[in-house]
Each structure stands twice: as C-alpha cells, then as structure tokens.
TIMI-2910 file (N, C-alpha, C, CB; in pm, 1 decimal, decimal comma, always signed):
<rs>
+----------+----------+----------+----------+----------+----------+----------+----------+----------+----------+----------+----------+------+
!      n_x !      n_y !      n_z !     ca_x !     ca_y !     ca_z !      c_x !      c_y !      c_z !     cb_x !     cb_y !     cb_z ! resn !
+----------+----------+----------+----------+----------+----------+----------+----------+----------+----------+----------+----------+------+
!  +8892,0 ! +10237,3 !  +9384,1 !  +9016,1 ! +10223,5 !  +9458,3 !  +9075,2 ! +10363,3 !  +9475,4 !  +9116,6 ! +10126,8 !  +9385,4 !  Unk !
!  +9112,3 ! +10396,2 !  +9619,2 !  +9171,4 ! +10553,0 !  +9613,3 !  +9313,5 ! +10547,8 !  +9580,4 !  +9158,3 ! +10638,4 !  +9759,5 !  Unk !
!  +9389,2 ! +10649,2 !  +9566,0 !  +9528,9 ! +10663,2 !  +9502,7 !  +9599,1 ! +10588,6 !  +9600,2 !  +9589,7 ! +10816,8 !  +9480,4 !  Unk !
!  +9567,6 ! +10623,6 !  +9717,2 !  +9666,9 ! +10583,2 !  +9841,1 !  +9684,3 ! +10428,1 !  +9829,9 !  +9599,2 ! +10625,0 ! +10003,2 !  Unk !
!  +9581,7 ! +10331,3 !  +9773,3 !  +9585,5 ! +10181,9 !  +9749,1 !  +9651,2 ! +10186,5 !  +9608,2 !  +9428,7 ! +10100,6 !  +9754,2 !  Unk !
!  +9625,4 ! +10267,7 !  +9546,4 !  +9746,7 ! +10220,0 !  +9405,3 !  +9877,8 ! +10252,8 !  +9449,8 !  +9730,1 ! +10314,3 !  +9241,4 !  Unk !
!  +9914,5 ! +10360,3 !  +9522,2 ! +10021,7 ! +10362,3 !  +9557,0 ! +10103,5 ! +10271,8 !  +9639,0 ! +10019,0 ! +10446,9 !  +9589,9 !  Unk !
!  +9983,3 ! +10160,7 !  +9736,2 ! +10013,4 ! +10083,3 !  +9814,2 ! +10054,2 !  +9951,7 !  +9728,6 !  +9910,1 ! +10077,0 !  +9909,6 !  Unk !
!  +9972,4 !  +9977,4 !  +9615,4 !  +9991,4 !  +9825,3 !  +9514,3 ! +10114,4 !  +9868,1 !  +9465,6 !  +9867,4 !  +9782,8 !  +9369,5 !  Unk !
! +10168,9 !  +9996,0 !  +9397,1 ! +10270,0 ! +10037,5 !  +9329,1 ! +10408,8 !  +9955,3 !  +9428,3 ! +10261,0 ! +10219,0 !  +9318,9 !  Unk !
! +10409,1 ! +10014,1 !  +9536,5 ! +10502,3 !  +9979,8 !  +9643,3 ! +10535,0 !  +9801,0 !  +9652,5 ! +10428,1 ! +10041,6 !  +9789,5 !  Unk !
! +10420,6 !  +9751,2 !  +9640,3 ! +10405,0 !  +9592,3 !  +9655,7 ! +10496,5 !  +9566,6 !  +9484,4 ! +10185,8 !  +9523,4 !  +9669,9 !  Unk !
! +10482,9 !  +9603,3 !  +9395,0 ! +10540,7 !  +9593,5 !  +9346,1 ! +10626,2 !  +9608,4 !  +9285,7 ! +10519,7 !  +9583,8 !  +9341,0 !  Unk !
! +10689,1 !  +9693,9 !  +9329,5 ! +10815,7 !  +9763,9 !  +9365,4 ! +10918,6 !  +9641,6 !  +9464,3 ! +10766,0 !  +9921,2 !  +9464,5 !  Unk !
! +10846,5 !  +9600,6 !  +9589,5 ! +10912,8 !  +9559,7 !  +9656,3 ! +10962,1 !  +9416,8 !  +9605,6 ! +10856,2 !  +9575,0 !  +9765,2 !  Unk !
! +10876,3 !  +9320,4 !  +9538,6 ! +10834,4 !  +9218,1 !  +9459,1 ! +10978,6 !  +9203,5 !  +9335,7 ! +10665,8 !  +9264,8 !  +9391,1 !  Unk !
! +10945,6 !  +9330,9 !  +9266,2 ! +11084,4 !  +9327,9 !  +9143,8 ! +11253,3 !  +9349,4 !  +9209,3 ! +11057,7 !  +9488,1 !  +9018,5 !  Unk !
! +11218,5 !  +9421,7 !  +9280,9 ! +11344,1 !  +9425,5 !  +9391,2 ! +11408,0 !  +9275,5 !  +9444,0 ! +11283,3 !  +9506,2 !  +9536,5 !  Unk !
! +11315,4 !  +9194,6 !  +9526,1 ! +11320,1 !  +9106,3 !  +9525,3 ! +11357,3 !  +8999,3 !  +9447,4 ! +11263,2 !  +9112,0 !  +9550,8 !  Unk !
! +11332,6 !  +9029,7 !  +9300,9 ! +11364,8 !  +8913,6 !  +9217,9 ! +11518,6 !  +8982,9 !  +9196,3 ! +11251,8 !  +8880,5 !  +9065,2 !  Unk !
! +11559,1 !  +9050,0 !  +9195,1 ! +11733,4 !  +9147,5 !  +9185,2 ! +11807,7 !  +9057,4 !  +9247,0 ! +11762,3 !  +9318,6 !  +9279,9 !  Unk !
! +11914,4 !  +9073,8 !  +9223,2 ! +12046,0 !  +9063,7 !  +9278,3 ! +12020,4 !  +9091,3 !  +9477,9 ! +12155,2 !  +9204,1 !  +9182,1 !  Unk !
! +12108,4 !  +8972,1 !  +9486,7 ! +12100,5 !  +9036,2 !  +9615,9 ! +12177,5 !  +9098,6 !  +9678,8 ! +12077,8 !  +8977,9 !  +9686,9 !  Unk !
! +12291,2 !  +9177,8 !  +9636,7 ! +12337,2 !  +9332,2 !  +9692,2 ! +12248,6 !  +9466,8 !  +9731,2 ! +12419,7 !  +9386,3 !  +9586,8 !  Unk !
! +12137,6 !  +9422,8 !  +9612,1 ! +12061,0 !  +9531,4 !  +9628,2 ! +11945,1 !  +9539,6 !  +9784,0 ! +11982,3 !  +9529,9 !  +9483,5 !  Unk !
! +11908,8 !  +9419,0 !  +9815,7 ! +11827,3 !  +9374,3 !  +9889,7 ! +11859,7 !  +9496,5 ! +10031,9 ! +11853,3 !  +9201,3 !  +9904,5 !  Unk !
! +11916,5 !  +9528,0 ! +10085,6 ! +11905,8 !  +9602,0 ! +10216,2 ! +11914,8 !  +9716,7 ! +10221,0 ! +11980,1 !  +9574,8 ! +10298,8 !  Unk !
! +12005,0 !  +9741,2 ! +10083,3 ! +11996,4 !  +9950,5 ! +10066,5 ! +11796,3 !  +9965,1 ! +10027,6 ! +12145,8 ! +10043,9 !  +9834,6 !  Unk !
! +11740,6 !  +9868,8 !  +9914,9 ! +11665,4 !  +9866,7 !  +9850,7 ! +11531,0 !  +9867,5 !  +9969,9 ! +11696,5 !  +9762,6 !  +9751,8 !  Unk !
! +11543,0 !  +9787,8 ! +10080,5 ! +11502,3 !  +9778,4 ! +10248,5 ! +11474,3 !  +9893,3 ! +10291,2 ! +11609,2 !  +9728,2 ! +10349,6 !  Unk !
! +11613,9 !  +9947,3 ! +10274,3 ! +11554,3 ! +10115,0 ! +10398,9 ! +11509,5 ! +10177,4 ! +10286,3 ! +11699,9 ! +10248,1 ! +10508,6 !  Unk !
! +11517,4 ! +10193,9 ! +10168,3 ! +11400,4 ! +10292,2 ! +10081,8 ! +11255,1 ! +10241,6 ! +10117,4 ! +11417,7 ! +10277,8 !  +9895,8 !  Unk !
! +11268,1 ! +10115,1 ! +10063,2 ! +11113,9 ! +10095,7 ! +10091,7 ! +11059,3 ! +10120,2 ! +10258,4 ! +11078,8 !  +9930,6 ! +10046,1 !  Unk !
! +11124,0 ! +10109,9 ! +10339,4 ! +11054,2 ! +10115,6 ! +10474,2 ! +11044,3 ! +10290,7 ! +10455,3 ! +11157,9 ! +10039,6 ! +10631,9 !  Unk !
! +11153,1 ! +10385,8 ! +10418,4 ! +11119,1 ! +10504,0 ! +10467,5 ! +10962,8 ! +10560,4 ! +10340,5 ! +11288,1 ! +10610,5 ! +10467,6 !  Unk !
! +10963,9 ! +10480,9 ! +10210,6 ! +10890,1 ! +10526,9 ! +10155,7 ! +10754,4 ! +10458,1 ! +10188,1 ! +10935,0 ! +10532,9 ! +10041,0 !  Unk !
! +10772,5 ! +10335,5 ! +10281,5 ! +10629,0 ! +10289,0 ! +10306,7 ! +10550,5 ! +10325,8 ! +10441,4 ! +10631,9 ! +10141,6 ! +10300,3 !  Unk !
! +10644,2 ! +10364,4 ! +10546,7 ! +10597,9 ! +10405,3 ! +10680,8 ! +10478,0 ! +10550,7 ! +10641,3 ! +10759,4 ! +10454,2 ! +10788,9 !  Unk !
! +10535,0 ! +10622,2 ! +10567,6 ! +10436,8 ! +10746,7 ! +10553,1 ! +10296,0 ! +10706,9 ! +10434,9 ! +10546,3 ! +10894,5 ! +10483,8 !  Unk !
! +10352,4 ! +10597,9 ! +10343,0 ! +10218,6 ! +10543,9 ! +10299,0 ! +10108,0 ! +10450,8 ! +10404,1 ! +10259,2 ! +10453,3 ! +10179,4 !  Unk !
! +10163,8 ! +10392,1 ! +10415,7 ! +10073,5 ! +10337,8 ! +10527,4 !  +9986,9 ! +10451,6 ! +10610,8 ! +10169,5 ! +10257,8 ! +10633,1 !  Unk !
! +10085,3 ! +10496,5 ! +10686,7 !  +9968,0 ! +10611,6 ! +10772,7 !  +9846,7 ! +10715,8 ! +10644,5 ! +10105,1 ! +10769,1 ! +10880,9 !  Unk !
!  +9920,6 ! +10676,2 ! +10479,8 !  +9818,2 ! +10786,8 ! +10400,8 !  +9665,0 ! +10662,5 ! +10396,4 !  +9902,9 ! +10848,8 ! +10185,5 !  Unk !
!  +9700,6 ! +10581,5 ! +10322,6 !  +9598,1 ! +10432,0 ! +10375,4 !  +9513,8 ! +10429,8 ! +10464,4 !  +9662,3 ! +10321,2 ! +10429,3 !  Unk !
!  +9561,9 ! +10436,7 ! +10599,8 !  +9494,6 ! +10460,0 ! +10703,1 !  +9409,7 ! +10548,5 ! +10714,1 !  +9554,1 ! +10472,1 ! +10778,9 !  Unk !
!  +9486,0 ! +10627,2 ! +10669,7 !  +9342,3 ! +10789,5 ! +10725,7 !  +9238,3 ! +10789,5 ! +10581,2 !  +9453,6 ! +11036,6 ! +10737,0 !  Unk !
!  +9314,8 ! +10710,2 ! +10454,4 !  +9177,9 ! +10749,8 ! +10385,5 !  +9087,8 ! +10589,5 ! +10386,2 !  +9213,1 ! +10822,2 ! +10197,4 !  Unk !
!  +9171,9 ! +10493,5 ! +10423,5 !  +9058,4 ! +10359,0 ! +10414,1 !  +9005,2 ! +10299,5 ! +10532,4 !  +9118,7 ! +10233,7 ! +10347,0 !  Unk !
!  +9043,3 ! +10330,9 ! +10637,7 !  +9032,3 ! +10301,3 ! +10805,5 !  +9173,8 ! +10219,7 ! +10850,8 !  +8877,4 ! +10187,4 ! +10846,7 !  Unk !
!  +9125,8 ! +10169,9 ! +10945,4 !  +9222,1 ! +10091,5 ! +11014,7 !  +9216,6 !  +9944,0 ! +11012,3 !  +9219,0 ! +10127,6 ! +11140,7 !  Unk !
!  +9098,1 !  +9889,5 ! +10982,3 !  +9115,0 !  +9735,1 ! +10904,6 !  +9208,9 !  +9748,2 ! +10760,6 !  +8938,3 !  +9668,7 ! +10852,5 !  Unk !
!  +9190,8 !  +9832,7 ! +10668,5 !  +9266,8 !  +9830,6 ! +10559,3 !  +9436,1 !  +9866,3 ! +10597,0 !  +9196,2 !  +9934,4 ! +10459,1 !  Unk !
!  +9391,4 !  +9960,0 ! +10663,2 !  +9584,2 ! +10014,6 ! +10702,7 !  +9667,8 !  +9896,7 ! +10767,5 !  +9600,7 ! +10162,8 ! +10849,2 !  Unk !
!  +9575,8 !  +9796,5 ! +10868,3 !  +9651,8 !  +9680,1 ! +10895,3 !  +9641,2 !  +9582,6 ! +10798,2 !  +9619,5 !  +9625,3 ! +11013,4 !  Unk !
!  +9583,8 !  +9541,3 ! +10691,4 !  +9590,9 !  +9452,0 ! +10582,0 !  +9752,2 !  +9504,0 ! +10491,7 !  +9427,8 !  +9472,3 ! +10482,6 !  Unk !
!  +9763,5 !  +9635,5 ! +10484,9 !  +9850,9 !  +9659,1 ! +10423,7 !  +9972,2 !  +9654,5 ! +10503,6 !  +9825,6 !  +9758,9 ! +10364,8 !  Unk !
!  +9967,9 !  +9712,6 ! +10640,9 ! +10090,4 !  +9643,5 ! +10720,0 ! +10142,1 !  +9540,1 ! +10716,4 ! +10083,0 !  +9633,7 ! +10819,8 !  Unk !
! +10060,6 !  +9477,3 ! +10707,8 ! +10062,9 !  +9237,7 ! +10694,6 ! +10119,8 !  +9233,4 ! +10609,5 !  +9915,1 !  +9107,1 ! +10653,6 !  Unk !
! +10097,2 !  +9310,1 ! +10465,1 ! +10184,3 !  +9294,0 ! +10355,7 ! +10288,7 !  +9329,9 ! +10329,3 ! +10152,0 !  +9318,6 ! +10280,0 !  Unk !
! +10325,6 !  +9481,1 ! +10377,1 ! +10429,0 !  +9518,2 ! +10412,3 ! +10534,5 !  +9409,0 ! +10532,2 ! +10382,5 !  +9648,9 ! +10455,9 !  Unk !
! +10507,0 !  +9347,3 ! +10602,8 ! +10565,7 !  +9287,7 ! +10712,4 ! +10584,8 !  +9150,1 ! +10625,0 ! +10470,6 !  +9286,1 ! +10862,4 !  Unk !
! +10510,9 !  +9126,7 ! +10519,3 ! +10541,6 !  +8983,7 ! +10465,1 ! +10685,5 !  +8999,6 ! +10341,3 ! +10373,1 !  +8917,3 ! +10378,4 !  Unk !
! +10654,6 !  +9150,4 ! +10274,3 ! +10777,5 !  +9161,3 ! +10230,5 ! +10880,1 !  +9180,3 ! +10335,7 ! +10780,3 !  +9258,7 ! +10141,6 !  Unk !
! +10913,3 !  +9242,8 ! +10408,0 ! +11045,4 !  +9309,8 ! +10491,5 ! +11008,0 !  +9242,4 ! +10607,7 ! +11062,6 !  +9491,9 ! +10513,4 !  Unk !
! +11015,3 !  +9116,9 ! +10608,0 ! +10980,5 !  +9017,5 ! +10716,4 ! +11135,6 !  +9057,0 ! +10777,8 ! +10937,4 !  +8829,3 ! +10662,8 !  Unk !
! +11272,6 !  +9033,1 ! +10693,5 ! +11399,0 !  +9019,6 ! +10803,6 ! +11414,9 !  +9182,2 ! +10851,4 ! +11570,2 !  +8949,0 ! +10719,2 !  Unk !
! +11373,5 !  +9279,8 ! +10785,5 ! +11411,1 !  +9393,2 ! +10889,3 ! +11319,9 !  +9397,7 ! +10997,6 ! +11412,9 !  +9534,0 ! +10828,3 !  Unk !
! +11215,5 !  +9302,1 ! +11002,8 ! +11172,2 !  +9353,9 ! +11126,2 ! +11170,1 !  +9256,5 ! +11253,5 ! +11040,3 !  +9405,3 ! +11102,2 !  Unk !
! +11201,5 !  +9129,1 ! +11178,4 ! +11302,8 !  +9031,8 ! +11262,3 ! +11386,9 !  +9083,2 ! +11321,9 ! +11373,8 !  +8943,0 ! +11199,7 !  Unk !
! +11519,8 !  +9136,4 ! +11297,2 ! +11579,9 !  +9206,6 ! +11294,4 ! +11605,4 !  +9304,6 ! +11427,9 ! +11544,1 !  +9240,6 ! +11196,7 !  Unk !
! +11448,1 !  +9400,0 ! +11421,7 ! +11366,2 !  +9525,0 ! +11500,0 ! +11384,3 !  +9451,4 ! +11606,1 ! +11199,0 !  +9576,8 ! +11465,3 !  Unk !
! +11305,0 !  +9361,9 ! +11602,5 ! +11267,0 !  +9293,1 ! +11740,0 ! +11358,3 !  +9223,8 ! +11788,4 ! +11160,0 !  +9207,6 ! +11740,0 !  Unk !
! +11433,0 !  +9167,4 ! +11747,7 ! +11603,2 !  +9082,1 ! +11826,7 ! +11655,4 !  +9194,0 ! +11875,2 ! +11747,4 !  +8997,1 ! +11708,4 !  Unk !
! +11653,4 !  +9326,9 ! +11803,7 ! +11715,7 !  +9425,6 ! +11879,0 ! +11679,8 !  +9473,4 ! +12023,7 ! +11708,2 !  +9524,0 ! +11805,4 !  Unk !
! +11522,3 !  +9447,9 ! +12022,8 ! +11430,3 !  +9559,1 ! +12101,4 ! +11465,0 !  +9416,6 ! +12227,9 ! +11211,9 !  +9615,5 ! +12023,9 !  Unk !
! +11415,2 !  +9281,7 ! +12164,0 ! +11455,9 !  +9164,8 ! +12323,9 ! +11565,1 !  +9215,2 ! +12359,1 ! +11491,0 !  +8977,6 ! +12309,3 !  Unk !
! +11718,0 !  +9229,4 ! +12296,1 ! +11852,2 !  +9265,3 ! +12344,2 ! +11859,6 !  +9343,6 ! +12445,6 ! +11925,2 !  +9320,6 ! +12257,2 !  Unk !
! +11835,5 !  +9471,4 ! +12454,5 ! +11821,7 !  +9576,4 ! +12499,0 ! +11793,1 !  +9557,9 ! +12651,9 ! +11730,9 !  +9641,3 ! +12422,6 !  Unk !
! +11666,2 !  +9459,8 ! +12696,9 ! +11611,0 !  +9458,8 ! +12823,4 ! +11696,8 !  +9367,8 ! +12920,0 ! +11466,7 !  +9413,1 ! +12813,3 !  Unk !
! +11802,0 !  +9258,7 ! +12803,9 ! +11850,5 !  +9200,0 ! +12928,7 ! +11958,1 !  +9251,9 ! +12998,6 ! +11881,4 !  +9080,2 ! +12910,3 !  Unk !
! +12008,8 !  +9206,2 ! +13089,7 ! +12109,3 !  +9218,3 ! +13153,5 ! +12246,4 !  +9166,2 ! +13127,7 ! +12074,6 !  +9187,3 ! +13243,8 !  Unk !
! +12412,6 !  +9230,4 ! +13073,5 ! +12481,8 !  +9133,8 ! +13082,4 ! +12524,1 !  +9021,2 ! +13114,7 ! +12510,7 !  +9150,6 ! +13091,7 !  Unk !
! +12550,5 !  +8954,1 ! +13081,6 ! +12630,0 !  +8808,6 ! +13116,3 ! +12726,4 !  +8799,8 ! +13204,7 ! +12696,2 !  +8752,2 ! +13010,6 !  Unk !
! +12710,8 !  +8793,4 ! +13350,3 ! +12824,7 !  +8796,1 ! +13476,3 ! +12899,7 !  +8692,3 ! +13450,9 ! +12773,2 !  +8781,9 ! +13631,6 !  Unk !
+----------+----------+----------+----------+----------+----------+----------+----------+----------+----------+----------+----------+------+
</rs>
C-alpha cells in the first residue's frame, strides 16, 4: 500500500470520528476535510492511476455527500433565469 492510500485511509477516518461528534462541529470540520482532501486525492491519482483516484473520490463524496449537494444546487441556480 503506498503512503498516499494510508493517508487516504487516515482521512476516511478522520472523517468517520468527526462524524460520530457533535454536530456543531460537522461544517467547520467539512471545509478542513475538503481543503485537506482535494490535494490528496490528486496525490492518489498520480501515484495509483485513475481507477483508484475515482474509488477514493466515491468515498470521499459518500462522506461529504451534503457539501456537494449543496455544490450542485448552487451550480443548477446560477443558469436560471429570474422569476418575472
């Protein structure tokens, strides 16, 4: 297993104990993990390919399922047109 997958497991469980917390913590605890997982992922990628880098995305997306709910209600918003 290369570092970049322990680090990917580290993160999973990281995100996991977070999860069992309080939930105040839940959305500050969100943008750490996204800013600390966006640059793992791309380390994943370049050392395991791109079938592994998307296995770990899936997982990543299964924890932080509502921020990226979220992403995307934003990104539909955006294209429509006000309400006349």
């Amino acid at each position: 297993m290369t570092l970049s997958l322990i680090f990917a497991c580290l993160w999973a469980l990281l995100a996991t104990l977070i999860a069992i917390g309080p939930s105040r913590w839940h959305w500050p605890a969100a943008r750490v993990l996204i800013v600390l997982g966006v640059p793992l992922l791309g380390w994943v990628t370049y050392e395991n390919g791109p079938i592994v880098g998307l296995l770990v995305l899936a997982g990543g997306i299964s924890v932080l399922r509502w921020p990226v709910i979220f992403l995307f209600r934003g990104l539909r918003g955006r294209g429509r047109k006000p309400a006349e």
